[in-house]
Backbone as CSV, one residue per row, in Angstrom:
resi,resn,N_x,N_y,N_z,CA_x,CA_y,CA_z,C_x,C_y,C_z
1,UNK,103.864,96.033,85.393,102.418,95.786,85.304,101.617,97.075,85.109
2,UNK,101.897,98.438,85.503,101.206,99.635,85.233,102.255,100.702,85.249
3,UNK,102.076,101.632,84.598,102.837,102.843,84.328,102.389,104.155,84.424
4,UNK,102.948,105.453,84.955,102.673,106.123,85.788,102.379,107.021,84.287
5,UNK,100.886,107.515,83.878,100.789,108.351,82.954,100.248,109.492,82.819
6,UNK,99.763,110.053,84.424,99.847,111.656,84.534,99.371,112.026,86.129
7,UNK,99.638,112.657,86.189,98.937,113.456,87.881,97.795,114.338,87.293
8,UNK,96.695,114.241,88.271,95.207,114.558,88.195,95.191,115.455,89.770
9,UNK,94.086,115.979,89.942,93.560,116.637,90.823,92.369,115.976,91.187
10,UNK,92.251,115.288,92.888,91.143,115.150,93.432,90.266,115.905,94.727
11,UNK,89.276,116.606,94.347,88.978,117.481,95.545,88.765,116.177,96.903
12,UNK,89.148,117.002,98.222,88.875,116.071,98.688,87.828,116.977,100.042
13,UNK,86.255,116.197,100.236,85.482,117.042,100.686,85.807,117.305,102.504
14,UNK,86.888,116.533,102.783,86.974,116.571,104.561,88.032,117.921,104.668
15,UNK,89.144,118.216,103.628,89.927,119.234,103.765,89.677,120.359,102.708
16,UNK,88.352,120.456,102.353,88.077,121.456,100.996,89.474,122.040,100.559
17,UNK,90.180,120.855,100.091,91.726,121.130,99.038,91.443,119.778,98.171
18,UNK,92.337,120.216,96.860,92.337,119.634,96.264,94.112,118.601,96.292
19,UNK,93.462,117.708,96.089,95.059,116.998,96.116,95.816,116.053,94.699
20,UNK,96.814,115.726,94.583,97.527,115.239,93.389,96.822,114.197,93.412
21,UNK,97.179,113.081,92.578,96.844,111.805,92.044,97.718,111.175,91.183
22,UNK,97.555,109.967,91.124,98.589,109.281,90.243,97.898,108.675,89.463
23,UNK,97.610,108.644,88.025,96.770,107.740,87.055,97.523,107.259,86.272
24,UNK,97.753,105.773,86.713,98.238,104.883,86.230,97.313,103.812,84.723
25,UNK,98.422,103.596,84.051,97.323,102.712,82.852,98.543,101.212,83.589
26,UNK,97.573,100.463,83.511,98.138,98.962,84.040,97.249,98.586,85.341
27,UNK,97.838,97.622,85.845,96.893,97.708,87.235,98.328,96.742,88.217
28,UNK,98.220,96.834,89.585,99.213,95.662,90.391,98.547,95.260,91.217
29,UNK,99.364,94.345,91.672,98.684,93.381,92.528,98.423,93.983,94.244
30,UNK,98.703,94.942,93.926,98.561,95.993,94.995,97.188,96.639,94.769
31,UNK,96.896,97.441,93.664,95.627,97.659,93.601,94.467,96.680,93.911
32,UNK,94.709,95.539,93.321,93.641,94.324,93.086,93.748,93.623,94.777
33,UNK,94.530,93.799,95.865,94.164,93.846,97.168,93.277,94.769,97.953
34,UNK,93.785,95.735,97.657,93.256,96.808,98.011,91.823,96.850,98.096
35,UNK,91.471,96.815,96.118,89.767,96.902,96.207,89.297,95.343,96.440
36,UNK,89.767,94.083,96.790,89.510,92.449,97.275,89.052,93.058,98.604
37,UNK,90.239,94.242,99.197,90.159,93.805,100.658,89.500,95.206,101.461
38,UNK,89.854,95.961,100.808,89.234,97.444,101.726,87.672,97.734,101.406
39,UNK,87.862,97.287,99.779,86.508,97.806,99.207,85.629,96.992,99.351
40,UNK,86.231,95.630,99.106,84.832,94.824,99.222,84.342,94.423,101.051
41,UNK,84.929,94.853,101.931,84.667,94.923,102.894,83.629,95.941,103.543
42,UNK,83.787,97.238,102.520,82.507,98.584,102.997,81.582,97.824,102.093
43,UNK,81.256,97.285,100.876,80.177,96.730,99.939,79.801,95.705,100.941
44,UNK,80.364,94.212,101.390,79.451,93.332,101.966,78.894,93.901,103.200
45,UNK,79.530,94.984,103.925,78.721,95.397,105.342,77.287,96.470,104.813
46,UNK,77.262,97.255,103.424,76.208,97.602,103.206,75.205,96.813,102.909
47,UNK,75.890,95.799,102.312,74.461,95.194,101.500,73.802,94.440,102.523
48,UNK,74.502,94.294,103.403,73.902,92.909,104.533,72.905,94.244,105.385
49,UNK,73.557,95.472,105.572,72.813,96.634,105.832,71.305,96.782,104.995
50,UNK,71.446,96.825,104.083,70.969,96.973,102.664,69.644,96.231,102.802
51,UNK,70.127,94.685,102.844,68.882,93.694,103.121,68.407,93.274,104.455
52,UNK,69.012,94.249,105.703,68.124,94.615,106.455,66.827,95.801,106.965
53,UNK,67.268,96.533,105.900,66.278,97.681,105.738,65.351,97.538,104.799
54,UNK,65.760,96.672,103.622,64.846,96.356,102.680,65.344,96.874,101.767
55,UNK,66.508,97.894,101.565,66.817,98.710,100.412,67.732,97.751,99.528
56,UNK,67.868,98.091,98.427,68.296,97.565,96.805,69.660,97.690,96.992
57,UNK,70.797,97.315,96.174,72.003,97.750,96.204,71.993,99.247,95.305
58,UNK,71.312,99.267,94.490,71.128,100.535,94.095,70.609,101.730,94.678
59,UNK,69.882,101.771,95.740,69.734,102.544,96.677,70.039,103.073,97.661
60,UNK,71.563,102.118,97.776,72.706,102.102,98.418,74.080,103.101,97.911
61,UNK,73.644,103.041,96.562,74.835,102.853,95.535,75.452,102.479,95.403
62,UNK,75.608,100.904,95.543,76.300,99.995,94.954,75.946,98.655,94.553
63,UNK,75.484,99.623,93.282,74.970,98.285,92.204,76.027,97.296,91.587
64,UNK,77.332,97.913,91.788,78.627,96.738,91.439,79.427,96.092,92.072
65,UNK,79.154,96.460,93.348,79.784,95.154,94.457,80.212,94.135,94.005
66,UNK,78.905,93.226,93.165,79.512,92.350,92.748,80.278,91.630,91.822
67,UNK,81.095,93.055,91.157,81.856,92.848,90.146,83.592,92.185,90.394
68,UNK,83.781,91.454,90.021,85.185,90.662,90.413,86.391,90.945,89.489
69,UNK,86.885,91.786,90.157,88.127,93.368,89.656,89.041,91.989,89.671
70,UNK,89.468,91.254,90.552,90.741,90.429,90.351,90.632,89.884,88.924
71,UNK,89.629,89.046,88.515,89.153,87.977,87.511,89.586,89.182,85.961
72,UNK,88.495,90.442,85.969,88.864,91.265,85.205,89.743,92.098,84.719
73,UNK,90.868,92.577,85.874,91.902,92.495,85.923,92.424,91.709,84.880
74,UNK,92.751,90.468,85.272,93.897,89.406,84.513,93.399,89.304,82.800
75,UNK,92.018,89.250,82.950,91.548,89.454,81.322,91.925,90.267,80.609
76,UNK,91.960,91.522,81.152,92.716,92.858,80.338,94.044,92.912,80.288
77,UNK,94.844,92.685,81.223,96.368,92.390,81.112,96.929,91.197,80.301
78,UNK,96.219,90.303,79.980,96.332,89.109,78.926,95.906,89.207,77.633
79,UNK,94.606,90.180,77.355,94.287,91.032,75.893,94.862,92.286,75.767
80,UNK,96.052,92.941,75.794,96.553,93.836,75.855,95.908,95.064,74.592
81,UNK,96.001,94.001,73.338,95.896,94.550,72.166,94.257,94.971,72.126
82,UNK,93.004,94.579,72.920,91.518,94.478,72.620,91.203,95.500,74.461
83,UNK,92.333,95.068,75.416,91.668,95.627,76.764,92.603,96.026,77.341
84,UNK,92.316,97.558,77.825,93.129,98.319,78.577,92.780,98.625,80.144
85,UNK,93.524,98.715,81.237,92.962,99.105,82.392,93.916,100.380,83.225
86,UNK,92.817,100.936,83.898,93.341,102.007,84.328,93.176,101.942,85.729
87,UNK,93.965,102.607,86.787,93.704,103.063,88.081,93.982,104.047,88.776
88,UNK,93.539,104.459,89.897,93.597,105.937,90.528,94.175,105.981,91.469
89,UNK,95.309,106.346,91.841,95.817,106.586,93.261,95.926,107.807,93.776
90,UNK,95.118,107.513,95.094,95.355,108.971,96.250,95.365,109.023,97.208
91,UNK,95.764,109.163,98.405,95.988,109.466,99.997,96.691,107.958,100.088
92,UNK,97.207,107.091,99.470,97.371,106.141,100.008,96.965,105.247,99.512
93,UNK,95.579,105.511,98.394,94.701,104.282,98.116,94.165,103.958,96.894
94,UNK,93.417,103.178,96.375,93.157,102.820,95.421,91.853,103.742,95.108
95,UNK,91.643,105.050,94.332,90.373,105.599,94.421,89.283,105.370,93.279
96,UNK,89.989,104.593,91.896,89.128,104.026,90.790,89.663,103.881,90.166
97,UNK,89.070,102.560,89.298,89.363,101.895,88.272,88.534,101.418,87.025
98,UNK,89.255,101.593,85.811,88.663,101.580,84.419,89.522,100.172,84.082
99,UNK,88.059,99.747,83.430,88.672,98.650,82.226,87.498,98.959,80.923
100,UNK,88.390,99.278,79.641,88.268,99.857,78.691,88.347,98.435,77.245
101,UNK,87.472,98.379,76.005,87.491,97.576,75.120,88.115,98.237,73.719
102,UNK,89.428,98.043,73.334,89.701,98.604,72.267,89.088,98.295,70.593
103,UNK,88.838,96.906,71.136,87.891,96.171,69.589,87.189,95.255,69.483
104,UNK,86.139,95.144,68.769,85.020,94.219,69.045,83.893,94.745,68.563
105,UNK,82.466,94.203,68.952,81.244,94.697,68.415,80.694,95.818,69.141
106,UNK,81.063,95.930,70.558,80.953,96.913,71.403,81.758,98.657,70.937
107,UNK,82.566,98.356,70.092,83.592,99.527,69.877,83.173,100.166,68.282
108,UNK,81.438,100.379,67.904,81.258,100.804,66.811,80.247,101.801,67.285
109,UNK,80.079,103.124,67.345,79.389,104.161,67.401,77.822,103.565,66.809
110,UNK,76.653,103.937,68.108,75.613,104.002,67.340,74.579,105.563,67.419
111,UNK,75.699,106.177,67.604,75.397,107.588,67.280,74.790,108.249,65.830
112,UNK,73.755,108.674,65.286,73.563,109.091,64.280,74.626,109.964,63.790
113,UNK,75.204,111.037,64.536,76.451,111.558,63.707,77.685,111.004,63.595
114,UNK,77.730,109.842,63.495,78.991,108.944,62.967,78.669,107.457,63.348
115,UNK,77.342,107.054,62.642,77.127,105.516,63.074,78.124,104.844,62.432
116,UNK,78.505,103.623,62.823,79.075,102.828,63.335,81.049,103.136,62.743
117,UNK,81.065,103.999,63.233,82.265,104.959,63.292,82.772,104.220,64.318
118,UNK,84.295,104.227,64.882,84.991,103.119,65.894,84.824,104.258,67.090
119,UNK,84.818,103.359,68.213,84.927,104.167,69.880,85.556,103.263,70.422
120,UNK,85.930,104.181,71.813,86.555,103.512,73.009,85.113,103.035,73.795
121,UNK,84.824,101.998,74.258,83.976,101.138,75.193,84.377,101.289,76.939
122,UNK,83.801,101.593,77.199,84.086,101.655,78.429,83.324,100.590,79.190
123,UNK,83.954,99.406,79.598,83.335,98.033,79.995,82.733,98.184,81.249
124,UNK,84.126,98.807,82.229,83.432,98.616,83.672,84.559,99.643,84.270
125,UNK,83.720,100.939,85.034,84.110,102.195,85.853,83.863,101.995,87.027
126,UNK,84.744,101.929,88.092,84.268,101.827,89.683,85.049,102.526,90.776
127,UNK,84.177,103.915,91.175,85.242,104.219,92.407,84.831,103.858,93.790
128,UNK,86.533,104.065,94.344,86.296,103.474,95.715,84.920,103.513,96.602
129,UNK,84.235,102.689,97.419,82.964,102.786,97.915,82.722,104.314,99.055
130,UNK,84.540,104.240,99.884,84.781,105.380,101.026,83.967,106.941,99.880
131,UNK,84.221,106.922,98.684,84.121,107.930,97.662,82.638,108.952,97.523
132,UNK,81.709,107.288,97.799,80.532,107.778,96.980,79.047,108.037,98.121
133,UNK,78.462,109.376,97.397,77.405,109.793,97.988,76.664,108.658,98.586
134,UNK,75.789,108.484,100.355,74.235,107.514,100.065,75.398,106.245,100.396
135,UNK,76.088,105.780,99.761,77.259,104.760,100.383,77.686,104.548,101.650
136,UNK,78.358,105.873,101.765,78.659,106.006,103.013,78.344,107.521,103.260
137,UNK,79.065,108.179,105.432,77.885,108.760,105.371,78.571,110.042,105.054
138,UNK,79.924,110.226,105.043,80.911,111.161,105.034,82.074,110.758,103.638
139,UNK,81.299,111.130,102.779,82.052,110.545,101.328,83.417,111.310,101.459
140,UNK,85.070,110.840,101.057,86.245,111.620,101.036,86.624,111.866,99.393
141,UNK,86.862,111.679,98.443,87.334,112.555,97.452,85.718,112.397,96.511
142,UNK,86.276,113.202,95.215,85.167,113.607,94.285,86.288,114.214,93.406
143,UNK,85.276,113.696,92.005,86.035,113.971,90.998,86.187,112.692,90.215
144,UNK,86.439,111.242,91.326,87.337,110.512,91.049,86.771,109.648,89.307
145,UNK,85.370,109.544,89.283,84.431,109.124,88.162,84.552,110.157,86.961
146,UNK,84.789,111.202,87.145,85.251,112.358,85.856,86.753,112.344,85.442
147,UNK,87.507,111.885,86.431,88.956,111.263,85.741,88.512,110.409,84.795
148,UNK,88.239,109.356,85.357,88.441,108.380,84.574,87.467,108.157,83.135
149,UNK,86.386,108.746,83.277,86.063,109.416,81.871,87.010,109.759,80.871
150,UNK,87.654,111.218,81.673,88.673,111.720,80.778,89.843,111.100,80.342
151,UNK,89.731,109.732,80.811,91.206,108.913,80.063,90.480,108.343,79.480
152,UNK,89.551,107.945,79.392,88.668,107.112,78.074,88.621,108.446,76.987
153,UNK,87.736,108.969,77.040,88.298,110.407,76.350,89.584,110.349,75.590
154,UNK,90.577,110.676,76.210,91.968,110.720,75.701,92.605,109.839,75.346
155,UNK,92.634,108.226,75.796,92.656,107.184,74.852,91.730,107.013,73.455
156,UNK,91.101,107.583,73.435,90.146,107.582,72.091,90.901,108.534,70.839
157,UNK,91.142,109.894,71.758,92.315,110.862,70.935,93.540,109.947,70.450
158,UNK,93.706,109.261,71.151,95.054,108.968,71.095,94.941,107.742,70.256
159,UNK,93.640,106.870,70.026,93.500,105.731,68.755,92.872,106.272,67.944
160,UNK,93.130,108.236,67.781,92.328,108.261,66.436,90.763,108.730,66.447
161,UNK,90.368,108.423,66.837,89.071,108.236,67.376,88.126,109.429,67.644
162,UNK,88.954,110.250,67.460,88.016,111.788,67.688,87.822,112.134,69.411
163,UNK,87.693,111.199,70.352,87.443,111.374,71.790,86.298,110.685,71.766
164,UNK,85.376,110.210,71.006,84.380,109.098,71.030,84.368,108.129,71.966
165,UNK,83.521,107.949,72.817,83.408,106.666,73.675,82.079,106.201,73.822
166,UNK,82.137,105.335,74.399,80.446,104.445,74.564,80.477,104.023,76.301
167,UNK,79.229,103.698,76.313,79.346,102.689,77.485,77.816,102.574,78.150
168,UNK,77.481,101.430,78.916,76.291,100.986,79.251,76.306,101.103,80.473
169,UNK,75.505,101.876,81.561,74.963,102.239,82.577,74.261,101.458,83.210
170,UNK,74.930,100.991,84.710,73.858,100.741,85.688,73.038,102.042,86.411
171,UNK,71.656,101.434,86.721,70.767,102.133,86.499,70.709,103.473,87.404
172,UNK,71.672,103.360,88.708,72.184,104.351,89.510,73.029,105.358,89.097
173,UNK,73.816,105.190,87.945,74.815,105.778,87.323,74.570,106.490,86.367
174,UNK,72.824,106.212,85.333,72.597,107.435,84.498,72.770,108.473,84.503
175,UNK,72.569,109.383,85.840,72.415,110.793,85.821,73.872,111.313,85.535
176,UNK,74.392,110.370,86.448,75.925,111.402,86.411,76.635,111.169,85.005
177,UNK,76.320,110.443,84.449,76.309,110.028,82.638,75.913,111.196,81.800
178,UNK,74.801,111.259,82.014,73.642,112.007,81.364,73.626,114.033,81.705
179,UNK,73.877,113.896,82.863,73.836,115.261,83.322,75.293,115.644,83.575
180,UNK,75.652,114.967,84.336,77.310,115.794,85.024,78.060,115.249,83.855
181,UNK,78.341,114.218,82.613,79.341,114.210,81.866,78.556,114.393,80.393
182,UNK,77.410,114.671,80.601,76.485,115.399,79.374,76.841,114.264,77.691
183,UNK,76.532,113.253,78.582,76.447,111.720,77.383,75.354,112.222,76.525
184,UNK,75.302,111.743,75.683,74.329,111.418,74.547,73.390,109.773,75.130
185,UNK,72.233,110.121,75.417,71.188,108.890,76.148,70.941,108.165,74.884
186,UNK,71.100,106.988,74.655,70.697,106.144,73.313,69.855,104.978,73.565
187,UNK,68.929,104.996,74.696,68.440,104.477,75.068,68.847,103.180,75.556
188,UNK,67.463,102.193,76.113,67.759,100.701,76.725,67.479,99.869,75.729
189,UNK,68.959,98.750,75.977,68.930,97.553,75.095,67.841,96.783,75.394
190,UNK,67.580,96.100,74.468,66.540,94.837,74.786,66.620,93.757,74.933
191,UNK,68.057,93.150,75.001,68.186,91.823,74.189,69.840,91.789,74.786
192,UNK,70.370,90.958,74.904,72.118,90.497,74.674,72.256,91.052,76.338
193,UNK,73.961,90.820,76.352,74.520,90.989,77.530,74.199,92.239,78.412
194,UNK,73.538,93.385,77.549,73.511,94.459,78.417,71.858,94.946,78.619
195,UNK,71.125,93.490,78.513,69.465,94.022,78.164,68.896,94.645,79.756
196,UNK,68.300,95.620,79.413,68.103,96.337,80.481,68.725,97.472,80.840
197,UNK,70.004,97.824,80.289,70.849,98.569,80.682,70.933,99.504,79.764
198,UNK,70.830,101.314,79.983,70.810,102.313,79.382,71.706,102.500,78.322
199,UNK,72.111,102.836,77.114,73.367,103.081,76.672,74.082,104.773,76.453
200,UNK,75.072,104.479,76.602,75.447,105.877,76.165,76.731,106.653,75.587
201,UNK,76.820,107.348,74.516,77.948,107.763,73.925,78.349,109.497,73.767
202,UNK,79.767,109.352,74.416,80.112,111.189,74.121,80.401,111.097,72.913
203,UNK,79.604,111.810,71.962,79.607,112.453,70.428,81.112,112.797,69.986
204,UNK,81.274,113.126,68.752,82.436,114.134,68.429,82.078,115.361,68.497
205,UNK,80.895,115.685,68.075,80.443,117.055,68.423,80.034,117.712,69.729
206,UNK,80.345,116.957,71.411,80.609,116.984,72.539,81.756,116.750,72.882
207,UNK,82.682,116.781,72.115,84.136,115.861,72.903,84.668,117.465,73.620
208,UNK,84.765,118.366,72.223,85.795,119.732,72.697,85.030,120.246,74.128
209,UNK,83.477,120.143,73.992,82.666,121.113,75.225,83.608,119.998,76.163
210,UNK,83.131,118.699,76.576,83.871,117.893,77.582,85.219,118.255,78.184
211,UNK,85.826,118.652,77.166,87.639,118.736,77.582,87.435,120.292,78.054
212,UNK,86.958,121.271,77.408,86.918,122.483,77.755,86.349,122.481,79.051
213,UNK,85.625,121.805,79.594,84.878,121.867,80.952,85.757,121.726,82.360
214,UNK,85.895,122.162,83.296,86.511,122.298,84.643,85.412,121.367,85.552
215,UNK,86.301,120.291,85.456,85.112,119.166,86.324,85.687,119.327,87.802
């Protein structure tokens, strides 16, 4: 079901060391417990947190709680040829997961320097909740959202693709889009499945700065 396709480095902020990783392309039924049962357990105790303070899930940071990794999961492992998925293992645990669109209407550049040129789509990015700033109160690794970039990245190399990718932003997630992985902002859709939602694509003429960078 997944295959072991490189070791990564995750800083981890409780032992200022950095530690191995396992980035797997596939996903098991081990992962898809994991984030059912560990993760969605820190998400429903915030949000019930959340809507006792009055605050948003986005103000929380976690505007994707309610995304259903099992369901999506099985979609990508059944479109093999159109959807790829990725996951992160470290200390033990499941630290993030990519599900990626190899073809479709979503996978055409609307970048002026190579409109509608083919990309990797990046559908849906999520690391562990223990992970993230404002979440919780003592976040443990970092990094784990710039991996998984960089395998979208490198699956793109690897279909050709120049390192081209796309992908649509919840609204908590721009900056680190925009600033820490230095996207190209293409503004908000108006209309269709992603109306409301920012878009954004790493260029070909950003791919080399990206890879050259020490995230």
């Amino acid at each position: 079901m997944k295959s072991l396709i490189g070791k990564v480095a995750l800083f981890n902020r409780h032992t200022q060391r950095y530690e191995e990783a396992d980035l797997f392309r596939g996903i098991s039924t081990d992962n898809v417990a994991h984030v059912e049962g560990r993760w969605r357990s820190i998400f429903d105790m915030r949000r019930r947190e959340a809507q006792a303070s009055g605050k948003t899930m986005m103000e929380v940071n976690a505007e994707d709680a309610h995304w259903e990794w099992g369901k999506k999961s099985i979609e990508a492992l059944t479109n093999p040829f159109v959807l790829d998925v990725f996951v992160l293992e470290c200390g033990g645990g499941t630290q993030a997961i990519m599900i990626v669109r190899k073809g479709g209407e979503e996978c055409f550049s609307r970048h002026p320097e190579h409109l509608r040129l083919p990309i990797i789509y990046v559908e849906l990015l999520a690391t562990a909740p223990w992970n993230r700033p404002v979440l919780v109160a003592d976040p443990v690794y970092k990094g784990a959202g710039r991996v998984m970039i960089g395998t979208a990245v490198s699956l793109s190399l690897e279909e050709e693709y120049g390192g081209r990718i796309g992908l649509h932003s919840l609204p908590g997630a721009e900056a680190f889009y925009r600033d820490a992985m230095n996207m190209t902002d293409l503004g908000v859709d108006q209309e269709g499945v992603h109306e409301q939602l920012r878009y954004f694509e790493l260029p070909l003429s950003q791919v080399a700065t990206f890879l050259s960078r020490k995230h």
